[in-house]
C-alpha positions in Angstrom: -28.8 45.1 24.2 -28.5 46.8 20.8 -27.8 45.4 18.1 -25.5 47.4 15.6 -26.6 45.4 12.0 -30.2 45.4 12.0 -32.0 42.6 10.8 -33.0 42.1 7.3 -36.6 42.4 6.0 -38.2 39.1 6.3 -38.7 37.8 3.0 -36.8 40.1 1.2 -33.2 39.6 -0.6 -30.3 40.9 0.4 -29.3 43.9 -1.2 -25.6 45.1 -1.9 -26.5 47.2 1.1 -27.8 44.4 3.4 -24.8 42.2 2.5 -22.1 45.3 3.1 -23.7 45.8 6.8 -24.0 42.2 7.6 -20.1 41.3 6.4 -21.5 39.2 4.1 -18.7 38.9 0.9 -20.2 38.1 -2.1 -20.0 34.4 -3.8 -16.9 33.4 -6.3 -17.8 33.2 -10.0 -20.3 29.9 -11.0 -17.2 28.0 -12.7 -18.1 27.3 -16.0 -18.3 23.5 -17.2 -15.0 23.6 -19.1 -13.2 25.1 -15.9 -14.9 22.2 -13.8 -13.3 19.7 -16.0 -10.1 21.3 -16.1 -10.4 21.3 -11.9 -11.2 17.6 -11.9 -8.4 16.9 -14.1 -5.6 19.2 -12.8 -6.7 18.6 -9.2 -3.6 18.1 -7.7 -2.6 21.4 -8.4 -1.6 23.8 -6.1 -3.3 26.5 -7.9 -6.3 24.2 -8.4 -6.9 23.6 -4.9 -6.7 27.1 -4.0 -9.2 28.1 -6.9 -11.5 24.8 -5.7 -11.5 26.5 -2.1 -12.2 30.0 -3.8 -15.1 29.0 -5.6 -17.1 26.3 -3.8 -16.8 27.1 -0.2 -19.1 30.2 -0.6 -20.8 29.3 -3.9 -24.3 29.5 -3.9 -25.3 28.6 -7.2 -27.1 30.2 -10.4 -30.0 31.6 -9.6 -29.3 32.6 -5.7 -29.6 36.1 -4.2 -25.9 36.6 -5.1 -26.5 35.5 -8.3 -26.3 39.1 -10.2 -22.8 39.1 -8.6 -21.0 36.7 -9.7 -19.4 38.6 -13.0 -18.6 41.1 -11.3 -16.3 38.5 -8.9 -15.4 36.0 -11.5 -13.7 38.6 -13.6 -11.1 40.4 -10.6 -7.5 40.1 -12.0 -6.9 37.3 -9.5 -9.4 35.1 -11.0 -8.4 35.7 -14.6 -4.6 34.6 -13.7 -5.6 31.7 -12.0 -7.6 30.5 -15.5 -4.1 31.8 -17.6 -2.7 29.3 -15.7 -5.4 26.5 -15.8 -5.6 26.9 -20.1 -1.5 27.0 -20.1 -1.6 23.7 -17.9 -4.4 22.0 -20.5 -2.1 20.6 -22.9 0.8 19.4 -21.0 1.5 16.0 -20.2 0.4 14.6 -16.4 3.3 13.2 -14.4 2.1 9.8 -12.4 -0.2 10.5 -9.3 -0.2 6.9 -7.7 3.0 4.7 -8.6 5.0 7.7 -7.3 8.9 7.5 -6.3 10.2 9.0 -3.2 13.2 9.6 -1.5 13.2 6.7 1.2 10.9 3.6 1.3 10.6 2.4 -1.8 8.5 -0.3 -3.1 10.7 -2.4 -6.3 9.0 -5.2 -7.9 10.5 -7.0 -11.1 14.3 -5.8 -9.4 16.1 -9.1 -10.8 13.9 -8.8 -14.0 13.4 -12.3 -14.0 9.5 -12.6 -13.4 9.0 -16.4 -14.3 10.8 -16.9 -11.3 8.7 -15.3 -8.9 5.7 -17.0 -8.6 6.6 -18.1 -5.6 7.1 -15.0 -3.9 3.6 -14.0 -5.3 2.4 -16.5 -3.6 3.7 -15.5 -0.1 2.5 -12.2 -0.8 -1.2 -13.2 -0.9 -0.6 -16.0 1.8 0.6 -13.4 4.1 -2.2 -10.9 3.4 -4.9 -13.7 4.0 -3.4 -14.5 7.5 -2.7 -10.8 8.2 -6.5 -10.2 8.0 -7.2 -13.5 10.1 -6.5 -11.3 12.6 -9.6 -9.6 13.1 -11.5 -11.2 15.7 -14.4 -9.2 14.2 -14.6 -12.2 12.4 -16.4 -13.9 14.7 -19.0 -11.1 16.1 -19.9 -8.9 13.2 -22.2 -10.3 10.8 -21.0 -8.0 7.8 -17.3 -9.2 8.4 -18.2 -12.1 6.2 -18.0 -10.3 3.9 -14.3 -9.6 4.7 -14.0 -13.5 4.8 -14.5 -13.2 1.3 -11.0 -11.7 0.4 -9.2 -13.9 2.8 -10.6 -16.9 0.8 -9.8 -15.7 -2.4 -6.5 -14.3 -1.7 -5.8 -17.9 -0.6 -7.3 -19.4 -3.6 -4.8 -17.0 -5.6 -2.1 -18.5 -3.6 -2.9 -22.0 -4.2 -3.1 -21.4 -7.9 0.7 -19.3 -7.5 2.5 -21.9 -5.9 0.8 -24.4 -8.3 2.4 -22.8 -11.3 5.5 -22.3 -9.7 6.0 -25.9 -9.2 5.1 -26.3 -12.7 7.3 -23.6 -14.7 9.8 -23.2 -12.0 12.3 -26.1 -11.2 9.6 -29.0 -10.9 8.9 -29.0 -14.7 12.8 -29.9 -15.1 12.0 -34.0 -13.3 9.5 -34.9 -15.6 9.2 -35.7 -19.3 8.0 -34.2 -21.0 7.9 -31.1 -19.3 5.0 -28.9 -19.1 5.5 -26.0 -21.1 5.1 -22.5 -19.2 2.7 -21.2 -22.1 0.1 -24.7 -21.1 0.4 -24.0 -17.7 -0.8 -19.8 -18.2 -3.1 -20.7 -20.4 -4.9 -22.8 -18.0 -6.2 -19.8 -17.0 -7.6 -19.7 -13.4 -8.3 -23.8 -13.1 -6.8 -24.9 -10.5 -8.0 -28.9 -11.3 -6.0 -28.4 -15.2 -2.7 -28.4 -13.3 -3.0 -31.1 -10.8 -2.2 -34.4 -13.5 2.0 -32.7 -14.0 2.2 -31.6 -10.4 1.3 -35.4 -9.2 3.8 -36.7 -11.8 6.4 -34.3 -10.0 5.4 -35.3 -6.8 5.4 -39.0 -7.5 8.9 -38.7 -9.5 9.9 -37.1 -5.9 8.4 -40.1 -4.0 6.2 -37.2 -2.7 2.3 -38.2 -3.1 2.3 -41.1 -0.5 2.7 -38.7 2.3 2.1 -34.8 1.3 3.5 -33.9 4.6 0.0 -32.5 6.3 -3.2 -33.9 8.3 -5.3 -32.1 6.4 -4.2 -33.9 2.9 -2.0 -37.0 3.9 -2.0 -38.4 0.5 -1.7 -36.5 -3.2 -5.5 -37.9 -3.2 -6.7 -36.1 -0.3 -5.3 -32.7 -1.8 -6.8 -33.2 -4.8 -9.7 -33.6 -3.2 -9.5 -30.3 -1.5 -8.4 -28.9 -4.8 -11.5 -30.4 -6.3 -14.2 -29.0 -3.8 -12.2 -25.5 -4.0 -12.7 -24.8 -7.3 -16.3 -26.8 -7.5 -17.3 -23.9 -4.8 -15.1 -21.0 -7.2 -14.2 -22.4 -10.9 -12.5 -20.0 -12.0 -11.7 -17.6 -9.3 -14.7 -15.3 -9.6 -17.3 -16.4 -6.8 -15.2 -14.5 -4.2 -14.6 -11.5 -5.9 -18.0 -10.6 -7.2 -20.8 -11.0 -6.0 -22.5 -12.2 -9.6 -21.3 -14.2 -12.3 -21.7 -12.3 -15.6 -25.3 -13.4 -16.3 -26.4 -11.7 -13.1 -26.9 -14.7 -10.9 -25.5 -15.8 -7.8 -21.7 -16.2 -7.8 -22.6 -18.4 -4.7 -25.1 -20.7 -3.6 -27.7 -18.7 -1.2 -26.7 -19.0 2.6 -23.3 -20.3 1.2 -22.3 -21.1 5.1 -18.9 -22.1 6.6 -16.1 -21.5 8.8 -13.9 -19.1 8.2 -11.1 -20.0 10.5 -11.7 -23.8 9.8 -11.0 -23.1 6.0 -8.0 -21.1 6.9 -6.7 -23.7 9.2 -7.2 -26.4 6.6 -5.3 -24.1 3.6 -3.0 -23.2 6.2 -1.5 -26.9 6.4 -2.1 -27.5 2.1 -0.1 -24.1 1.2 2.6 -24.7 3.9 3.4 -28.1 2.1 3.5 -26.5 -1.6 5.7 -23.7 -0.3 7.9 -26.2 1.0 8.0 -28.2 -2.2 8.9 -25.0 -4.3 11.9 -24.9 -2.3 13.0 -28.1 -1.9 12.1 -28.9 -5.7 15.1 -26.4 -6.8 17.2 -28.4 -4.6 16.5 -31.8 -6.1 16.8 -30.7 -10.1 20.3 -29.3 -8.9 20.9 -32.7 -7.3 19.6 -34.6 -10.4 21.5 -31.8 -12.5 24.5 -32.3 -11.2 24.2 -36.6 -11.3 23.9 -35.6 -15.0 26.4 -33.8 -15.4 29.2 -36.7 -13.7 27.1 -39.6 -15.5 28.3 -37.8 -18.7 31.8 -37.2 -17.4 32.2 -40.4 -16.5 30.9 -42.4 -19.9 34.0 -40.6 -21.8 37.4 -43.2 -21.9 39.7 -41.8 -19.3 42.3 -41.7 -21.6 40.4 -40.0 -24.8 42.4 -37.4 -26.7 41.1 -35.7 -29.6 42.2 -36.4 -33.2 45.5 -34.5 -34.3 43.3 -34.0 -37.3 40.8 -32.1 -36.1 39.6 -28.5 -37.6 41.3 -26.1 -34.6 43.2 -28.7 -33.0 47.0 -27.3 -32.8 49.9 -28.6 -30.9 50.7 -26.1 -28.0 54.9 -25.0 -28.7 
């Protein structure tokens, strides 16, 4: 068999002439460290991804065989349009590149633009996501899907801290007096324990903390007692989404052990109950409302008619 390229000299560069009988093309310019910038930030650019494919898929670096080259390639008329283009591009605006509208399949969030309202909702959200990942039965063979178990308890910490506040600025606040004001109940922060005293005075104005309506808390006392041990274990929603605290120790205790699905079931049973009590809150301060509203109608004389003297009162002809 004969070969019609001969092989190179051992140990020797490649020549031009080597390169030309071998079909070897030579490299793409060395980008300079203004252009790599410009490629990072421009990357979505059509024009950028064919220069990115241009220049690093055969780029062997200063220095290489090739090396005496690379002027020679960086300067073709090709090359210098594509950097026209990249220096025109510099100094206008970038259009968004993640929260991106499309034709069909949107996501709207605020749509009613009434956001005090939703916490609620919010609180679905991340109860839905926690149970939607409960469905990994790698949680119970892999050892590294605790740390999966992670999210799912803080996403239904953030839950329980959601519906909290809801019942709190949302319709609950309107049975009790005084009512908590929305900028005490953000201000909180991430406690979880701050919010309990108004929520029980809510729940006992509703006849509510004798029987929470679960087996897991059957009293307002034994979910506070959950509350309690929650945050005692995460005080201020941090131990499950870092690994340290912000001095560079443990967010948890070491071999912090315990069942995943056990906690779930348990939150499962607490959350269910507050969901319910956001709705069925709304409906009792319209009932109460409502009882107001006729108490007051009914306290005026029957047969009251304003004054004849009266500013704007007028006889109708």
């Amino acid at each position: 068999m004969t070969l019609n390229n001969p092989l190179p000299p051992f140990g020797k560069r490649l020549t031009k002439p080597w390169r030309v009988a071998w079909g070897i093309t030579p490299p793409p310019a060395v980008p300079r460290v203004g252009d790599i910038s410009l490629m990072w930030i421009l990357s979505g650019s059509a024009k950028i991804r064919q220069w990115q494919a241009g220049v690093t898929a055969s780029d062997r670096g200063p220095g290489s065989p090739d090396a005496k080259d690379v002027g020679s390639a960086y300067s073709c008329p090709k090359r210098r349009r594509v950097r026209s283009t990249l220096t025109g591009m510099a100094g206008k605006a970038l259009g968004p590149r993640l929260f991106v509208k499309s034709r069909h399949n949107n996501t709207v969030l605020n749509w009613h633009r009434e956001p005090e309202k939703e916490f609620h909702l919010y609180g679905e959200a991340f109860w839905n996501a926690a149970k939607t990942l409960l469905q990994n039965d790698s949680l119970d063979r892999r050892p590294i899907a605790s740390f999966d178990a992670s999210v799912i308890v803080y996403l239904y910490r953030h839950a329980l801290e959601l519906f909290l506040k809801e019942i709190l600025i949302g319709r609950g606040g309107e049975l009790i007096h005084p009512r908590p004001s929305p900028e005490t109940v953000l201000n909180a922060g991430h406690s979880l324990t701050k919010l309990l005293p108004d929520v029980r005075r809510i729940f006992v104005h509703c006849g509510w903390d004798k029987t929470f309506g679960s087996e897991a808390a059957v009293t307002f006392d034994d979910f506070t007692a959950i509350v309690e041990e929650f945050e005692k274990a995460d005080p201020s929603s941090f131990s499950f989404r870092y690994p340290v605290k912000k001095d560079l120790t443990g967010a948890l205790d070491g071999h912090f052990t315990f069942s995943i699905r056990h906690f779930a079931s348990t939150m499962d049973e607490v959350l269910n109950t507050l969901s319910g009590a956001c709705y069925g809150l709304e409906e009792i301060a319209d009932n109460q409302a409502e009882g107001a509203y006729e108490a007051l109608q009914n306290s005026e004389p029957a047969d009251y008619e304003p004054d004849c003297d009266e500013r704007g009162y007028y006889e109708p002809e």
